[in-house]
Structure formats: structure tokens, C-alpha cells
N, C-alpha and C positions, 0 to 999 in steps of 0.2 A: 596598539600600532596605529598610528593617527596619519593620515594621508594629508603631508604638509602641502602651502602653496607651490611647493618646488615639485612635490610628484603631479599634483594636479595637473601646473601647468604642463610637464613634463607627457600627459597624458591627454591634454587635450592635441598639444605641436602633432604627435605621432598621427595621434586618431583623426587629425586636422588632414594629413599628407597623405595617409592613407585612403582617404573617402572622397578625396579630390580626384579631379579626371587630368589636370595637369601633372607629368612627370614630377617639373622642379615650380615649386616657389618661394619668388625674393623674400628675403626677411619682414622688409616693409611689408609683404599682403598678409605673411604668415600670422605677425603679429597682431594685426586688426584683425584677420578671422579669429582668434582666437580670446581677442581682448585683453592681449596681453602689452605691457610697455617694451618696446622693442629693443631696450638694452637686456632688457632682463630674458625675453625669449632666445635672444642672440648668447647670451648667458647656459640658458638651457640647451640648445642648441649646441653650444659646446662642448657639454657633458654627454650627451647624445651622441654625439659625434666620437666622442673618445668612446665610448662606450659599443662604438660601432653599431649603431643603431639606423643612427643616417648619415647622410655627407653632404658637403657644402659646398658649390663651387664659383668661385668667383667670377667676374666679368661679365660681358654680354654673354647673355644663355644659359647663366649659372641660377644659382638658387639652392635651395636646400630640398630634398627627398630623402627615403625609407633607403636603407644601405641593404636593405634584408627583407627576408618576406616575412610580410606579417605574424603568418603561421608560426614564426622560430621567434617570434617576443613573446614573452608574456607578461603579464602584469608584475609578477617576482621581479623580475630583470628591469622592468621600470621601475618600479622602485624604486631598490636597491642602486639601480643608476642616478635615479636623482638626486638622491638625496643619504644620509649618512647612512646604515643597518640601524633598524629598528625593529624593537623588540618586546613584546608587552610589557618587558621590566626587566631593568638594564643588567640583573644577574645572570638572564639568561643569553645574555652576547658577552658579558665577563664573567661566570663562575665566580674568580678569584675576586670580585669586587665585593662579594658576601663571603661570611666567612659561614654561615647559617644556610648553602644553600644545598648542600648532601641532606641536611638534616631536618630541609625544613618541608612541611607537606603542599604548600602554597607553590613552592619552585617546582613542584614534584608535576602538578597540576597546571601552572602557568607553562612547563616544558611541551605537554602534552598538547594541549591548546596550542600553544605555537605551531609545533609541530603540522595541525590541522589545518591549522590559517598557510602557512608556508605552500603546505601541499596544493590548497584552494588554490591559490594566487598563483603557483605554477600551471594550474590546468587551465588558465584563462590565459586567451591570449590574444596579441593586438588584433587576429583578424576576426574572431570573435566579436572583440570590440568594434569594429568598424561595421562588423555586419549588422551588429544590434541596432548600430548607431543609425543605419541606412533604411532600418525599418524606421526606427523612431520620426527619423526625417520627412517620411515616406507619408506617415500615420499624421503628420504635422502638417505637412500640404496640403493632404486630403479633408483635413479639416477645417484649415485655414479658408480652404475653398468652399466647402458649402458654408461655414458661417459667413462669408461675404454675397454669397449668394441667396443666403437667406433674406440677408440683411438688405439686399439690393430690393429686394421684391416684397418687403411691406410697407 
């Protein structure tokens, strides 16, 4: 299962909206935090949206935000939102596409595995993510700071 550019960015938009202190933001700032080109975040955003993840609202004082609380995404649901069902090999979202796959030990074991992976990726969830994230940030400043500080004073 390979985590395309579409979950990725899919994954940054969310974890983006969620660790911010503003409610809604325009597409324009969304897209520069995130480094994304702003057809294509608008793009995900889309799917997002249908997906009822967030919503988007036009005009002065619109912007896009979380439609949900964090707690109720999880990384499965991103996904699977952004981008097509993926599966460590394509028998195991078509059966009927092997005809070798009742019989084969490989499928027997790739199902299993899935099954693991699927389960992982539902216990994680966006707010999870934003918590880790707020550490990481957190451990980032703090270091940013004394190496400037260090740096000031030889």
C-alpha cells in the first residue's frame, strides 16, 4: 500500500487545519502552508469535502475548515478518501481478478497482512496526528532556539 502524492497531500491539508488556531483558511494560505500548488490543494479539498471531512465556504469570512472532529478521522478514512482503495495487491480488492487466489498461499498471507495494516490505520487518527505533530513543532522551536542562541554567543 504506498501513500501517493494525493494522500499525502491529503494529509498534510487536514493536519494543516487542524493545528492551526484559525477556524477557516483561504485556499491561498492553505496551499502555501502546506507547499502545495493551489489548483491541486483546491482539487483535494474537493474530495475532502465530499468526503465530509471539511467544508468550504465562499466569500468574505469563508475559507475551508475540519467539518468533524478530529477524533472521528482516521488515517483509513484518509486514505481511502483520497485516493482510489489500495491494497498490497490488487487480488485482494478483486478476488475474481486471480483466478489462483482461494488457492494460492501468498493471497492467504497478503489477506492477513492487510487485514493488520487496515486495522493500524483505523486506530490512528487525525487528532492523534495533530498532537504528535504539535509536539514535533514544539521540540522544533525549542531547538531552533538554543542553536541560535548558541550560535549568537561564540
Amino acid at each position: 500500500m504506498l501513500v501517493t502524492r494525493k494522500i499525502d497531500y491529503g494529509l498534510r491539508l487536514l493536519m494543516t487545519l487542524g493545528c492551526r488556531s484559525e477556524t477557516r483558511l483561504t485556499s491561498v494560505k492553505l496551499a502555501k502552508l502546506i507547499q502545495v500548488p493551489r489548483q491541486f490543494a483546491l482539487k483535494i479539498a474537493q474530495t475532502l469535502t465530499q468526503a465530509g471531512m471539511i467544508r468550504a465556504q465562499r466569500g468574505v469570512g469563508g475559507g475551508i475548515e475540519l467539518a468533524r472532529s478530529p477524533s472521528t478521522i482516521t488515517l483509513f478514512d484518509i486514505m481511502q478518501a483520497t485516493d482510489t482503495p489500495r491494497a498490497l495487491n490488487a487480488c485482494l480488492l478483486d478476488p475474481k481478478s486471480c483466478t489462483r487466489s482461494i488457492h494460492c498461499a501468498a493471497h492467504q498471507e497478503l489477506r492477513r497482512i492487510q487485514a493488520i495494516l487496515d486495522r493500524e490505520l483505523r486506530n490512528v487518527t487525525l487528532a492523534d496526528l495533530i498532537s504528535q505533530q504539535k509536539t514535533i513543532d514544539q521540540e522544533t522551536k525549542k531547538a531552533d532556539f538554543f542553536r541560535q542562541n548558541r550560535t549568537n554567543h561564540e
